[in-house]
KOLFIMAR-635550 format. One record per residue (C-alpha): residue in one letter; x negated, y negated, z; residue number from 1. Coordinates in steps of 0.02 Angstrom, whole numbers, plus 50000, padded with zeros to 5 digits. Each point is the difference from the previous one (the first is absolute). Layout:
REC  r     c1     c2     c3    k
REC  A      X      Y      Z  NUM
...
// end
This chain:
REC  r     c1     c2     c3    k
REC  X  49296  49741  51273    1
REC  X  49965  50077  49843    2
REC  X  50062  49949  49842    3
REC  X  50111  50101  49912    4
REC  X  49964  50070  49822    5
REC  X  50082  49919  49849    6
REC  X  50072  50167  49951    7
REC  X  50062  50028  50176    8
REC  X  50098  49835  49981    9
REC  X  50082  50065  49825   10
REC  X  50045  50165  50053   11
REC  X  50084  49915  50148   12
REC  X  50076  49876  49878   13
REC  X  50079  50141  49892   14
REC  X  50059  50115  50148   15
REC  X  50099  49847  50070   16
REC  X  50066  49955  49818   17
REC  X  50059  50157  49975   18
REC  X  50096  49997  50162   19
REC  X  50080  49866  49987   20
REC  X  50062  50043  49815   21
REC  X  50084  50134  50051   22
REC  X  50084  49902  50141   23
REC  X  50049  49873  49887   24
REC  X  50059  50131  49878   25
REC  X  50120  50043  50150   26
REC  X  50054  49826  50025   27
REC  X  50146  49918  49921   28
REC  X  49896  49860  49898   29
REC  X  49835  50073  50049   30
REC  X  49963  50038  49797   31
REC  X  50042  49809  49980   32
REC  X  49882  49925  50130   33
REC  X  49849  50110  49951   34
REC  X  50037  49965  49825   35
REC  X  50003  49814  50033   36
REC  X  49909  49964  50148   37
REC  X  49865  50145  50004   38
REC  X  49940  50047  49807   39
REC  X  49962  49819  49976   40
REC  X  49835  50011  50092   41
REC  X  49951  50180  49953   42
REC  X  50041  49903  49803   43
REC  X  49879  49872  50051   44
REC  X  49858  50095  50060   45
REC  X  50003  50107  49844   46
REC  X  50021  49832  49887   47
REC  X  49834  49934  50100   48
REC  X  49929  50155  49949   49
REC  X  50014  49997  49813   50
REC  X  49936  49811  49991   51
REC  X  49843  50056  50061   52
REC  X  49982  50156  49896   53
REC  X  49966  49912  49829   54
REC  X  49868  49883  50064   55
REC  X  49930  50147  50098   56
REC  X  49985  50104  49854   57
REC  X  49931  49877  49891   58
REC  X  49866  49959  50134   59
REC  X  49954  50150  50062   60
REC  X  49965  50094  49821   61
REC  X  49908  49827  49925   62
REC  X  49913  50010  50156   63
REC  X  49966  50178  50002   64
REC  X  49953  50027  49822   65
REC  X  49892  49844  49992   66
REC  X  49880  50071  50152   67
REC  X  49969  50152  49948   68
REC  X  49863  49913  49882   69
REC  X  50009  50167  49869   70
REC  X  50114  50039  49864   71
REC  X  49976  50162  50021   72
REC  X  50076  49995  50153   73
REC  X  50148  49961  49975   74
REC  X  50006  50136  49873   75
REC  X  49944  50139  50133   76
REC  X  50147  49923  50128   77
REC  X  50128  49999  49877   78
REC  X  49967  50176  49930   79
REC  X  49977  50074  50175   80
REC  X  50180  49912  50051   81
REC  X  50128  50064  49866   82
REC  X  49924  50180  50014   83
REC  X  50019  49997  50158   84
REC  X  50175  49925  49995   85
REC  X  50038  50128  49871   86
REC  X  49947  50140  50118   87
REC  X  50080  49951  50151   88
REC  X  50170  49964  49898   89
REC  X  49987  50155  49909   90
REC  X  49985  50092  50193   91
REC  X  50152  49916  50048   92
REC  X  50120  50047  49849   93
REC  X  49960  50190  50025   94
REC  X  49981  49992  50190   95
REC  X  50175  49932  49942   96
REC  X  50058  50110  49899   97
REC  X  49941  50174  50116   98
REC  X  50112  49929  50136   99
REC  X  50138  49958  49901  100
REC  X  49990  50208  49905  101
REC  X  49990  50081  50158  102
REC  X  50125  49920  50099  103
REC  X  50139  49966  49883  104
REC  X  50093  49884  50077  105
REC  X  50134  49940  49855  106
REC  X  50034  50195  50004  107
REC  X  50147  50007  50117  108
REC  X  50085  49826  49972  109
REC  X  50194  50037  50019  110
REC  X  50088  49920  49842  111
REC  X  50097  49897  50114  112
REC  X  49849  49900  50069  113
REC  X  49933  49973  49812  114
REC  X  50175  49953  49960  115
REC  X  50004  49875  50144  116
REC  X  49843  49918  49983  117
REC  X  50023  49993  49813  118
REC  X  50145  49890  50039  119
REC  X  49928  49885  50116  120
REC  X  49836  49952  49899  121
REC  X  50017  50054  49830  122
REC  X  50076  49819  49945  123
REC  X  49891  49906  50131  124
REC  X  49927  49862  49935  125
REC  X  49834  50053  50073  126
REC  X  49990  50188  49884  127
REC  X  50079  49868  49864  128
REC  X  49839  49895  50015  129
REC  X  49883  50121  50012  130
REC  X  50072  50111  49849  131
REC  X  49992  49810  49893  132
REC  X  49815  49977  50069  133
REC  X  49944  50161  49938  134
REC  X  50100  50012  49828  135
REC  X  49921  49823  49970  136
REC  X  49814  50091  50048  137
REC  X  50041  50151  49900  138
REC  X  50042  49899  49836  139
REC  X  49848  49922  49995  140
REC  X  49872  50048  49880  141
REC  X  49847  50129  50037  142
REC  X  49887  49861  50036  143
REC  X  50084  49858  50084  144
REC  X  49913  50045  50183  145
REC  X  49850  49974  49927  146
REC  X  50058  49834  49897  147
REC  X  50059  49949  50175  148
REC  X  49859  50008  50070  149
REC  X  49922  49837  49898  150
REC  X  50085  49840  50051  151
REC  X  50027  49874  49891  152
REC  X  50031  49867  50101  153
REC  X  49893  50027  50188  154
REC  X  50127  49864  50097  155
REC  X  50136  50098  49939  156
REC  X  49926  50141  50069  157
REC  X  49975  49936  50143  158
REC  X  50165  49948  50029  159
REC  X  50080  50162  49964  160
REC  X  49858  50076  50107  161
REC  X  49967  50129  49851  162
REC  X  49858  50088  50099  163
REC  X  49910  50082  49852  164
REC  X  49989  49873  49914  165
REC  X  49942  49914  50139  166
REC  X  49885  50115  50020  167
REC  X  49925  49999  49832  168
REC  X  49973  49818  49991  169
REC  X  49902  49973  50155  170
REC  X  49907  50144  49936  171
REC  X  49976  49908  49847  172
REC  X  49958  49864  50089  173
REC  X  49866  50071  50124  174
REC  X  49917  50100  49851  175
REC  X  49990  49825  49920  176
REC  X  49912  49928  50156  177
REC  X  49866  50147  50009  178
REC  X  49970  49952  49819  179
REC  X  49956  49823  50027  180
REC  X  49839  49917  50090  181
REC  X  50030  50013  50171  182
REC  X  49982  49810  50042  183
REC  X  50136  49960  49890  184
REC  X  50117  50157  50078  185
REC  X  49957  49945  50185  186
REC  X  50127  49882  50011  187
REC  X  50142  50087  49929  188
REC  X  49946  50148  50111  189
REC  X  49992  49902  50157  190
REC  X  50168  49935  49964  191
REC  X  50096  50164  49984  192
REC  X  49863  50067  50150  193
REC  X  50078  49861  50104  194
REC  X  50194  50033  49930  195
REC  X  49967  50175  50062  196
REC  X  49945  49949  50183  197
REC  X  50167  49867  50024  198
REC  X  50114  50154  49910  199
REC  X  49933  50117  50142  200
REC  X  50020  49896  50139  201
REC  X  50179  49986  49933  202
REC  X  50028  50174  50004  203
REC  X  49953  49992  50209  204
REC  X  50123  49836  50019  205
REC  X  50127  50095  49911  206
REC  X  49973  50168  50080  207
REC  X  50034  49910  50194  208
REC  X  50166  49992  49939  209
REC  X  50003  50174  49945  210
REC  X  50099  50099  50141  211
REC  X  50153  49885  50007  212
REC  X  50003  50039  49820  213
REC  X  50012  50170  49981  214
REC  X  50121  49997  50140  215
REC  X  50117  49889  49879  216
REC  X  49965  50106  49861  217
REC  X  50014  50178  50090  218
REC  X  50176  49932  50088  219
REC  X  50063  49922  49796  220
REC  X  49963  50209  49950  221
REC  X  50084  50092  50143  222
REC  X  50177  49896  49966  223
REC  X  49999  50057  49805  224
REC  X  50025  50175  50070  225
REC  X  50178  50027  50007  226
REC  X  50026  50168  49949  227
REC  X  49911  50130  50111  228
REC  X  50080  50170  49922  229
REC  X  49939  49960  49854  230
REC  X  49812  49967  50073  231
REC  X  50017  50142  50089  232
REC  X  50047  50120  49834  233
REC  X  49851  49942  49929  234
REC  X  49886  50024  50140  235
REC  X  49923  50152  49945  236
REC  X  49955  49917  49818  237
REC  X  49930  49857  50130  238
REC  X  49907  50108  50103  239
REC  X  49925  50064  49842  240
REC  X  49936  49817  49934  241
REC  X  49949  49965  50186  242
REC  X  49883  50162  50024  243
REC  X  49919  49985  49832  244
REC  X  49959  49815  50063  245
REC  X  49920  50042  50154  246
REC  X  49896  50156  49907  247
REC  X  49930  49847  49900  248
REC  X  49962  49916  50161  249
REC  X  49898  50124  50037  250
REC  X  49914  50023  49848  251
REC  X  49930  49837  50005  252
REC  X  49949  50025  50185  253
REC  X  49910  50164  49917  254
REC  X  49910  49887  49879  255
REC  X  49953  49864  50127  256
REC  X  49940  50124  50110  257
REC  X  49903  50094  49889  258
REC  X  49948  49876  49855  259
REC  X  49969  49829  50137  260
REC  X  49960  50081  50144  261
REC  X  50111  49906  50109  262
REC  X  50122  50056  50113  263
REC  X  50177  50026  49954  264
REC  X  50089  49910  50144  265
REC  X  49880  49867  49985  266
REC  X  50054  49982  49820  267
REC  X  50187  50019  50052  268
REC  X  49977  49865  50142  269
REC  X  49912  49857  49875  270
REC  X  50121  50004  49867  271
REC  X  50156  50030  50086  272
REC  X  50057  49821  50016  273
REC  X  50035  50022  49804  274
REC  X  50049  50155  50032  275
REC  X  50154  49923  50070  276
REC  X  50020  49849  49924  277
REC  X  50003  50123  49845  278
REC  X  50146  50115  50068  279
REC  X  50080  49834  50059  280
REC  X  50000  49897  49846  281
REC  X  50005  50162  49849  282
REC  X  49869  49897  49914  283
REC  X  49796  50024  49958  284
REC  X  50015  49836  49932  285
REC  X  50057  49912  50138  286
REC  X  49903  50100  50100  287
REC  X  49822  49979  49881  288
REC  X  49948  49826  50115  289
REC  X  50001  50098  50178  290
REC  X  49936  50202  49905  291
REC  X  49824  49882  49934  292
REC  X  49995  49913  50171  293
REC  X  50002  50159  50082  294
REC  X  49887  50091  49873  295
REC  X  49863  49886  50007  296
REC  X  50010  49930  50193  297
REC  X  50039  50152  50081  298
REC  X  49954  50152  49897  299
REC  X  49816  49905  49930  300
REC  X  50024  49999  49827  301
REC  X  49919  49885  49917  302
REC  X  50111  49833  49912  303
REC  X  49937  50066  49818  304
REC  X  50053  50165  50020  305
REC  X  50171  49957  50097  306
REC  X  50040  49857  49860  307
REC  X  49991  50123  49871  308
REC  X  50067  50152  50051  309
REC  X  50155  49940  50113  310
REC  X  50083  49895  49842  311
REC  X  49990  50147  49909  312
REC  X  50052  50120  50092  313
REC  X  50163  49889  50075  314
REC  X  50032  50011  49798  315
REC  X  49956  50169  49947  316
REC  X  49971  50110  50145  317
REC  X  50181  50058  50068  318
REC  X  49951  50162  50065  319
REC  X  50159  49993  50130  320
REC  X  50113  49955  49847  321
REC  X  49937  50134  49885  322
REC  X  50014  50136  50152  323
REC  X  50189  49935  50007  324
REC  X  50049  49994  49814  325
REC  X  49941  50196  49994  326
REC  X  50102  50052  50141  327
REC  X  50150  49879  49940  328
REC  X  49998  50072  49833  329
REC  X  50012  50166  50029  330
REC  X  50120  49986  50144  331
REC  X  50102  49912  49875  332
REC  X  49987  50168  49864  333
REC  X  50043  50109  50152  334
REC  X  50138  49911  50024  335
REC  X  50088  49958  49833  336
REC  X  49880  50067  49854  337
REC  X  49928  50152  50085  338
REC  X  49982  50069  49811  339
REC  X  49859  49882  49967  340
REC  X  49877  50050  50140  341
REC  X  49897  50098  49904  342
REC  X  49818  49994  50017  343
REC  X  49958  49885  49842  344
REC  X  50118  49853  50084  345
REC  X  49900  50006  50141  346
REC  X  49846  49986  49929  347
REC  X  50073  49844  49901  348
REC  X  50052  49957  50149  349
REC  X  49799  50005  50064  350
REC  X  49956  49890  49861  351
REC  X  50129  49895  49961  352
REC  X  49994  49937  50204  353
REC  X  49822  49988  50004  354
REC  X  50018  49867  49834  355
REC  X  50149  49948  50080  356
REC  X  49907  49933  50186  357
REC  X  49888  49879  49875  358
REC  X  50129  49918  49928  359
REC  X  50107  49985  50172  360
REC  X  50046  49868  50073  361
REC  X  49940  49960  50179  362
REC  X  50144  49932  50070  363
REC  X  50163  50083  50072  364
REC  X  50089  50154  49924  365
REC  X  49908  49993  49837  366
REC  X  49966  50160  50016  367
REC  X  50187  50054  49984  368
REC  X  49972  49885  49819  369
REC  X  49834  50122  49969  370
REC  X  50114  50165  50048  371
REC  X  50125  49944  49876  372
REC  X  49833  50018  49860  373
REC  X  49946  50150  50058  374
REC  X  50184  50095  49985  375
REC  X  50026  49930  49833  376
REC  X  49794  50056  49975  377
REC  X  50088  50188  50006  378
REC  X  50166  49985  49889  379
REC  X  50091  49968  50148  380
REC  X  50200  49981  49957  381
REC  X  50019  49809  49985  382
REC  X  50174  49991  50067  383
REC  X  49959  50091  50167  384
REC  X  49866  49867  50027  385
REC  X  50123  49904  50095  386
REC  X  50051  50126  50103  387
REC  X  49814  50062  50031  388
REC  X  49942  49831  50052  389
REC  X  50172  50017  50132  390
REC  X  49945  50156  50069  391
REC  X  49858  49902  50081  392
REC  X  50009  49835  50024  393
REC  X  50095  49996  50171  394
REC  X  49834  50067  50089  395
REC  X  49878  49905  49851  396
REC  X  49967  49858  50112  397
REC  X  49920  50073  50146  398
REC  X  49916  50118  49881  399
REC  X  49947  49848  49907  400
REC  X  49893  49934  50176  401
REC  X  49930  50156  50043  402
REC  X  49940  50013  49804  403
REC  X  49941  49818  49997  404
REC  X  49915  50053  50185  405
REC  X  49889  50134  49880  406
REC  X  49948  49904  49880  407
REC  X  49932  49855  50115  408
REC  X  49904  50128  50090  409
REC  X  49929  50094  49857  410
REC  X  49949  49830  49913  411
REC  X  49898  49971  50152  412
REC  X  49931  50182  49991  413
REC  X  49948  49981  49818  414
REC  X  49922  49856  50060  415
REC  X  49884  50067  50133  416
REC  X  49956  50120  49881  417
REC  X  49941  49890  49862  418
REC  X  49904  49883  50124  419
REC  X  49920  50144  50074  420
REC  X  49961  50072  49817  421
REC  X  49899  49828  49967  422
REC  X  49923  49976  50171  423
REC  X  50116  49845  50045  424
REC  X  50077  50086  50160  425
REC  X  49955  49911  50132  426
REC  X  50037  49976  50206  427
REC  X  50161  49902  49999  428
REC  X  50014  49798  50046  429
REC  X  50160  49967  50060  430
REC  X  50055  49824  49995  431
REC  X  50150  49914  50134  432
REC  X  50090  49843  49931  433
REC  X  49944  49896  50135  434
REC  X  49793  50044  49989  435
REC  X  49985  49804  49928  436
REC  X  50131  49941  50100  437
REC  X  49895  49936  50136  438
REC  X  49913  49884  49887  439
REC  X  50133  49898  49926  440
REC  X  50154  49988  50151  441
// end
């Protein structure tokens, strides 16, 4: 009998989890026993994640950087990656943006569903957190993303799991290899070449465990949904976020069809597993460990390439996020400021979101902390911030995993690109967790 496909086993895992959540939502304790029975598991898998994706990162770029034997290299890679980050986030805020003009959908919200969901979130502690997040962001001075980039102190770093300036030191570090005589380098290189094998094979241990996951995680999001008029008053504005998303889809299919030569379902089939691990877990971070498994096993991109631009792009390329905090800010305006939708907000709105996806986190809803940025960006009326951030942040986390879905999958699209820019796109060499098992049982 034939095996069935890792992302077979996910999507199975999700359907059933979001089943049974909405069972247990209709069960008298049901929200109890999936809150402390269920989400555990779903909070370990993602937990297992993260301690792999420092080590992974700090391998994979040393690694990557170190073999590429050329300086110059690494130059041509890293110029050739923001552009292209820039472009494809720069296609998503005005894909956006053209969605969110010609449909309108904060047009015909009755006063009585602002004034009702103004009353349930406005003092959440969630909007509270975010609006403290991004006043604390805001009052920073012109400079302090790029201060933040240099770590002081590397273990701290690590511990915090500050990815760009994670990023810059093994950077730093590989540069410094290249620039040493390669007998003294070897070791050092051999050690972070052998981290980066173990780190791997942890991602396919981890990932066997990956559809009873997302069924714990999927079934802990369905029982947080207890008001379905209000989802359902907002499902135009969702609709909206959700069709802009899938245009983007399909824009990177365009460019992988195009640009790599390789076929679009073929793409789609080799990277969904972080596909839904990413619309499971509302993470690239968490996510980063199975996206560079995936990238460089399954789609052939070579390590160097993959350690480079992945990192970077979990950090700096939210294409999915920026495409949300368009739509989300002017549904907001058509809602409560429609005065300030004029055509110079939105294009401060363009630029302010496409700085804005650099300096955004990649973890969940910090793009609602990144909205809050780009409304202020446009003289937006500080005291209806609250009530903004309200408007949307019953449907924000399901929003939040089809966004995080995006930028997963055009991180891996940049990435194709890149390696097939440099000639390091290769036939693909998938590994199974058990190929040295046979040796050592």
């Amino acid at each position: 009998m034939k095996k069935l496909a890792l992302h077979w086993k996910i999507l199975i895992g999700m359907v059933l989890g979001i089943v049974f959540g909405f069972i247990m939502n209709s069960v008298d304790g049901g929200k109890g026993f999936v809150t402390d029975w269920v989400k555990p598991f779903g909070t370990i898998f993602i937990n297992l994640l993260k301690l792999i994706a420092v080590p992974l990162i700090l391998a994979s770029l040393i690694k990557g950087i170190s073999d590429l034997k050329d300086i110059s290299k690494i130059k041509k890679m890293g110029i050739r990656t923001m552009i292209i980050y820039m472009l494809t986030t720069l296609v998503a805020i005005v894909i956006g943006l053209g969605i969110v003009n010609v449909v309108k959908p904060g047009a015909g919200m009755s006063a009585d569903t602002i004034e009702k969901i103004k009353t349930k979130y406005e003092t959440s502690s969630d909007v509270v957190d975010k609006l403290a997040m991004a006043s604390a962001q805001s009052s920073s001075g012109p400079l302090q993303s790029l201060v933040d980039i240099f770590p002081s102190n590397i273990f701290t770093s690590l511990a915090n799991a500050s990815m760009l300036q994670i990023i810059f030191f093994a950077l730093f570090v590989g540069i410094s290899l290249l620039l040493i005589p390669e007998k003294k380098a070897k070791p050092l290189m051999d050690f972070f070449d052998s981290l980066n094998e173990v780190v791997m094979k942890m991602v396919d241990l981890i990932m066997l465990f990956a559809p009873y996951a997302v069924f714990a995680l999927l079934s802990n999001v369905i029982i947080a949904f207890d008001d379905t008029e209000i989802l359902l008053k907002l499902l135009v504005y969702a609709l909206c976020v959700v069709g802009g998303l899938i245009l983007m889809i399909g824009f990177y299919l365009i460019l992988v069809a195009v640009y790599t030569k390789k076929s679009p379902l073929w793409f789609l089939k080799q990277i969904s597993p972080a596909q839904l691990l990413a619309f499971s877990t509302s993470s690239s971070a968490a996510t980063l460990p199975v996206t560079m498994e995936r990238v460089e096993e399954h789609l052939g991109v070579d390590p160097e390439v993959a350690g480079f631009v992945l990192p970077v792009g979990a950090t700096i390329n939210m294409d999915g996020t920026s495409l949300y905090q368009a739509i989300a800010a002017v549904f907001i305006m058509q809602v409560i400021w429609p005065e300030g939708l004029t055509f110079s907000n939105q294009i401060v709105i363009v630029a302010t979101a496409l700085l804005a996806s650099i300096g955004s986190a990649a973890v969940p809803s910090a793009g609602m902390v990144m909205l809050v940025i780009v409304l202020e960006s446009i003289g937006f009326p500080p005291e209806l911030l609250p009530i903004g951030l309200a408007l949307i942040f019953a449907v924000d986390r399901p929003l939040d995993m089809m966004r995080t879905t995006v930028n997963v999958t055009g991180d891996a699209t940049v990435a194709m690109i890149i390696a097939k820019s440099l000639d390091k796109l290769h036939d693909p060499k998938p590994e199974e967790w058990d190929d040295n098992y046979e040796n050592v049982k």
